[in-house]
C-alpha positions in Angstrom: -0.2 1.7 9.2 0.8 5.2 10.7 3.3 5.3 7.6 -0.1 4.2 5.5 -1.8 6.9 6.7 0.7 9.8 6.4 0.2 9.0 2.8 -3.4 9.8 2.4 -3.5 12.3 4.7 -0.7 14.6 3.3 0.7 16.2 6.3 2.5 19.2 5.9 1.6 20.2 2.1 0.8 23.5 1.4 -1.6 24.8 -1.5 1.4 26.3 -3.6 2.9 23.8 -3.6 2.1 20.3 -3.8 4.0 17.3 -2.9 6.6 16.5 -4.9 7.5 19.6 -6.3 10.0 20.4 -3.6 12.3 19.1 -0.9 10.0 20.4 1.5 8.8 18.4 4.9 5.7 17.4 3.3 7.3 15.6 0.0 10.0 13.6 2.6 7.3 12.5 4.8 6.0 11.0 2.0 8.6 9.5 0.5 9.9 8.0 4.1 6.6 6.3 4.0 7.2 4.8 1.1 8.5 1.7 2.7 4.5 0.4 4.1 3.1 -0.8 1.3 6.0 -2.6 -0.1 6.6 -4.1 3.3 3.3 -5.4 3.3 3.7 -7.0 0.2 7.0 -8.7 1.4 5.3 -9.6 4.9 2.5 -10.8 2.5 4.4 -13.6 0.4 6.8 -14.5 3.8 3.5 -15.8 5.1 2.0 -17.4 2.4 5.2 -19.4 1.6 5.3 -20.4 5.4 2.1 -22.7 4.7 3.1 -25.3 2.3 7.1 -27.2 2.2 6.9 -27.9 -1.6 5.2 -26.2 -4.4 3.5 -29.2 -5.0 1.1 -28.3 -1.8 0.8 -24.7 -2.6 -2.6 -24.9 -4.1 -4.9 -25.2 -1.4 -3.0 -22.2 0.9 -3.4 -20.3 -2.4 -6.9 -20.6 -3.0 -7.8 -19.8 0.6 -5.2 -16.3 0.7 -6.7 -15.4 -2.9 -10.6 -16.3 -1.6 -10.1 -14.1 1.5 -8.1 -11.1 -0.6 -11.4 -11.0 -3.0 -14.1 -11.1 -0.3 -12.6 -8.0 1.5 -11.9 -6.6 -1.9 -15.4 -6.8 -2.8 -17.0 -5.8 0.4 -15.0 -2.9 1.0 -15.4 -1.9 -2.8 -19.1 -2.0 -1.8 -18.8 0.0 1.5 -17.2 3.0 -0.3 -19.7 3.0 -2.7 -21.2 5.3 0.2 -20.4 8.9 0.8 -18.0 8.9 3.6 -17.3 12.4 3.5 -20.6 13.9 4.6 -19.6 17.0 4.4 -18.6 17.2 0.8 -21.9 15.1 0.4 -24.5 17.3 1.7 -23.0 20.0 -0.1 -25.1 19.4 -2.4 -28.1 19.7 -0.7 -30.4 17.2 1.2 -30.3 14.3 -1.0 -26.2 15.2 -1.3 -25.2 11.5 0.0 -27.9 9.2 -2.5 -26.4 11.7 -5.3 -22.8 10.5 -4.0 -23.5 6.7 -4.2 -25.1 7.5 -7.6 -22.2 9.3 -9.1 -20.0 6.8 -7.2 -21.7 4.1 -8.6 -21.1 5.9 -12.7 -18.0 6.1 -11.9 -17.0 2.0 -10.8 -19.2 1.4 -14.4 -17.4 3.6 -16.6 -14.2 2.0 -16.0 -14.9 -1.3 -14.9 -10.9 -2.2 -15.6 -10.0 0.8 -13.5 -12.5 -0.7 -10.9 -10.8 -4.1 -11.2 -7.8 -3.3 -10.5 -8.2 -0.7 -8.3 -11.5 -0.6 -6.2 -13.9 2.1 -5.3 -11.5 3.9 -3.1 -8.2 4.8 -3.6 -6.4 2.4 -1.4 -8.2 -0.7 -2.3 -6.2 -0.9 -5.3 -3.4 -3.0 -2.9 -6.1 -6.3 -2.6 -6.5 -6.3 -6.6 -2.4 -6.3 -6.9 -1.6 -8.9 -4.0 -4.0 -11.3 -5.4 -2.6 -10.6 -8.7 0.9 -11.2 -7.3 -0.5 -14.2 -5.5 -1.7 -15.9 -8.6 1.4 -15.5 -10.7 3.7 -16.5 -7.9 1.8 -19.7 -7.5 1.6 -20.5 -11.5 5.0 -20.0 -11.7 6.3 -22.0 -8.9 4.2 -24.8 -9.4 4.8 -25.1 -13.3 8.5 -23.5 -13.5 11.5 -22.9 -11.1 11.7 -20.2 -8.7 14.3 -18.5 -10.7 11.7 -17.7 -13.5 9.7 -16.1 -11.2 12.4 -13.6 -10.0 13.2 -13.1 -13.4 9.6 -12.4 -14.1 9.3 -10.6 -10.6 12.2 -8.1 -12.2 11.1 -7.8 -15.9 7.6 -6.5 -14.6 9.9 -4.0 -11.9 11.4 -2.3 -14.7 8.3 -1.8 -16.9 6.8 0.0 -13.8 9.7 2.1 -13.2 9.6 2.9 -16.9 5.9 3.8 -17.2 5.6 5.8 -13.8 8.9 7.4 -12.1 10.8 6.9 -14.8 8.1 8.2 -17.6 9.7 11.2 -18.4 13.3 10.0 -19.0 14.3 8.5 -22.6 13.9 5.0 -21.3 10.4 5.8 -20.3 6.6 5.6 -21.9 3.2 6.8 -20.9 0.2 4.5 -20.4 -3.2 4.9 -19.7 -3.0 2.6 -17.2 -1.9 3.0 -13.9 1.1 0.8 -13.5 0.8 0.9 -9.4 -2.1 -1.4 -9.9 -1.5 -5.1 -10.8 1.9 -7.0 -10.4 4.1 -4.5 -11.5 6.1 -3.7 -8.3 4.0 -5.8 -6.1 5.0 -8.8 -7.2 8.9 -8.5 -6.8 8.2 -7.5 -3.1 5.6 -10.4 -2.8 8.7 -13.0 -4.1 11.7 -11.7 -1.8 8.8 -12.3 0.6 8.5 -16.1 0.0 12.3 -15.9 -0.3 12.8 -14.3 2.7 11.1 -17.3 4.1 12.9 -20.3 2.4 15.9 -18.3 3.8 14.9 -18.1 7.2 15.1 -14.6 7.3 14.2 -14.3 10.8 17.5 -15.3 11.9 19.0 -12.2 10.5 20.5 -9.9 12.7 18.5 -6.4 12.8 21.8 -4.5 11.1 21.3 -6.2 7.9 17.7 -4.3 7.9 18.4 -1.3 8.8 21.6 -1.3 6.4 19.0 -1.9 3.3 16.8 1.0 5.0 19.8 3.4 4.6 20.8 2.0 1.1 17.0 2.8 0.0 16.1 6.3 1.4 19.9 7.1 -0.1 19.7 5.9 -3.4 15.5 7.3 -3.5 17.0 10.7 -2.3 19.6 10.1 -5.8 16.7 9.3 -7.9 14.1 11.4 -7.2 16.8 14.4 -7.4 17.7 13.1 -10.7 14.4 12.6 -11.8 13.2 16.1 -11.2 15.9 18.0 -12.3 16.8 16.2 -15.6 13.4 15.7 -16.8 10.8 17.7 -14.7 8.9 14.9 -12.9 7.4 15.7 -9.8 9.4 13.4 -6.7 6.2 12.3 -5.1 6.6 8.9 -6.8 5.0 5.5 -5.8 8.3 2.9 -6.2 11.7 4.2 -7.3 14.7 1.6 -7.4 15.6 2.7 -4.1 12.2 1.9 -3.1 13.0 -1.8 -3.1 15.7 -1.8 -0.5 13.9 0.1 1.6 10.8 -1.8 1.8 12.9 -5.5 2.2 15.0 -3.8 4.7 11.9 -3.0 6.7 10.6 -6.6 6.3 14.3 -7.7 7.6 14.1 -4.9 10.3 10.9 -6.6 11.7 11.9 -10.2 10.6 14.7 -10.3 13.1 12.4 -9.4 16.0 15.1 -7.6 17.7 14.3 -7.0 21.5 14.7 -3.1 20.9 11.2 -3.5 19.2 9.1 -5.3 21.1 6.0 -3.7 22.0 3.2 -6.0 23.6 0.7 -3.0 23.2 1.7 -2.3 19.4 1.6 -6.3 18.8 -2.2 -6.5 20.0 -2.8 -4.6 17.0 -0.9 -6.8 14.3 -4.0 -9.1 13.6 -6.4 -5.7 12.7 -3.7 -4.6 10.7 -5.9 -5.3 7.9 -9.1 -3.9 9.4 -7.5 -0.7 9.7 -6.1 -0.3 6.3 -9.1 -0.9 4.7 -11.2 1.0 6.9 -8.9 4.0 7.2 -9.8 5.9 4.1 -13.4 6.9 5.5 -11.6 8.7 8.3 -9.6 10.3 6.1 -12.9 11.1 4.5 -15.4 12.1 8.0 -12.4 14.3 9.0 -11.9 16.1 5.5 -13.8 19.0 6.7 -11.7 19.7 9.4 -8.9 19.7 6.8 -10.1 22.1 4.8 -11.1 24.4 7.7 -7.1 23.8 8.5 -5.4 23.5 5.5 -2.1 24.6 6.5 -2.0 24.2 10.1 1.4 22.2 11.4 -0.1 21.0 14.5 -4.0 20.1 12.5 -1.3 17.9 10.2 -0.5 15.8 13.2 -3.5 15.8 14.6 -5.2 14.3 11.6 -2.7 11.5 10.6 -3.3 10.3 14.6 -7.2 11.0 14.5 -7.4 8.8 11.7 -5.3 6.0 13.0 -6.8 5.3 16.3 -10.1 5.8 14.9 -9.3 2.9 12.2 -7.9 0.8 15.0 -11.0 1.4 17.4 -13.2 1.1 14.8 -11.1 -2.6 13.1 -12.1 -3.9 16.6 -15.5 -3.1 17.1 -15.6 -5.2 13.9 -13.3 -7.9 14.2 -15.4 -8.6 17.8 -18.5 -10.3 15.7 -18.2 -13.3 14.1 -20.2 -12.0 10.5 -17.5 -8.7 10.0 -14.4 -10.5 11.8 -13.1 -12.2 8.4 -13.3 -8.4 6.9 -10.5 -7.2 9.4 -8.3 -9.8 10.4 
């Protein structure tokens, strides 16, 4: 989550020049924390395979992950229907934050697809994708074999490579549709995640992790290099092929539960891990003033990106503490 975070808070990126468009600290922080989301989605399919033996069995663990993924889709689609940065909000006047939820509100109706797929917010666009990844994974392996859904899993990979990081190059295209979203790179994750568990992936020794971590921040490094200076794209990219390695090798890392990182105080928060990545973004959000007053302030960078966490975790508590918001957070 503090890798989550660092995304959406942009730490270290100066006005002239955005992320991406350099190999400057703020463009390699965020393309070390490149690895979250992708381990999520591997983290998510190792524990959905860990409820049913047999694909025959898979249905009712499936309808209960994919009911759960669309309630906190929807209610967190409807919280950000609400101005959460105030400040921006009553900049325009008084009535600044009904004027939000109104524009907000044009905005979720003019592109209902891009609302779909993607939420209110920026971040809610992960729930849309994992249940997306959910549903396919479970069609396939209950009506095919498991090494259709890889192939699938891949096939989808390389259209998203082609469409986003790869757009530019001769072997790429440009949609109008934002190829993050959906099962295009979730859904490989999402398999090696159920994979990982047929495999018994926690009896891997911690090495074999951080070897794949290695492998992917070198081979990112290669391609976002090669990217940039054959064909102009900017290296702040979403998945990459190295991308891949790196965000299994984090799942591994964890997976093997090596002693070297256990941390009873960092476990306590595992179950709100949820709570706070939904509820992070309107931190990111309250605190946006401040930003601005500091735009290119080192020490205001690391400030913000810890602000925003503990805030989500404190607030992911007060929540997951009642019974009626609990199932919203954990």
């Amino acid at each position: 989550m503090l890798a989550v975070v660092a995304l959406h808070t942009t730490p270290f990126e100066r006005l002239l020049t955005p992320i991406g468009d350099s190999h400057d600290a703020a463009t390699w922080v965020n393309q070390l924390a490149r690895f979250a989301v992708p381990f999520f989605f591997v983290m998510s399919g190792y524990f959905w395979a860990s409820k049913f033996a047999a694909a025959a069995l898979l249905a009712a663990p499936t309808r209960a992950l994919g009911r759960r993924i669309a309630i906190v889709f929807a209610v967190w689609s409807l919280f950000y229907l609400l101005p959460t940065d105030l400040g921006g909000a009553f900049a325009h006047g008084p009535l600044g934050p009904l004027k939000t939820v109104y524009w907000n509100l044009a905005a979720a109706a003019r592109d209902p697809l891009a609302t779909l797929f993607g939420g209110t917010k920026n971040h809610l666009w992960f729930l849309p994708a994992l249940l997306s990844c959910l549903a396919i994974s479970a069609l396939l392996l209950r009506f095919t074999r498991p090494p259709v859904l890889v192939a699938t899993a891949v096939v989808l990979y390389t259209v998203g490579l082609a469409g986003k990081a790869y757009a530019d190059s001769p072997i790429g295209f440009h949609s109008g549709f934002n190829l993050r979203n959906g099962p295009f790179f979730g859904l490989l994750f999402f398999v090696t995640g159920y994979l990982l568990q047929r495999w018994h992936a926690e009896r891997q020794a911690p090495g074999r992790g951080l070897a794949l971590i290695v492998v992917g921040l070198a081979v990112q490094a290669i391609e976002l290099q090669l990217i940039r200076q054959h064909w102009g794209s900017s290296m702040n990219q979403d998945y990459v092929v190295g991308t891949y390695f790196l965000g299994v090798g984090a799942a591994l890392l964890a997976l093997s539960n090596a002693r070297w990182l256990s941390a009873s105080g960092l476990a306590a928060a595992g179950p709100l891990a949820l709570g706070i990545y939904v509820l992070h973004y309107a931190f990111v959000d309250l605190l946006a003033p401040l930003d601005r007053l500091w735009p290119e302030h080192a020490l205001w960078d690391v400030v913000y990106v810890v602000a925003v966490l503990l805030l989500s975790w404190w607030a992911a508590a007060q929540l997951a503490r009642h019974p009626a918001t609990r199932r919203w957070v954990s």
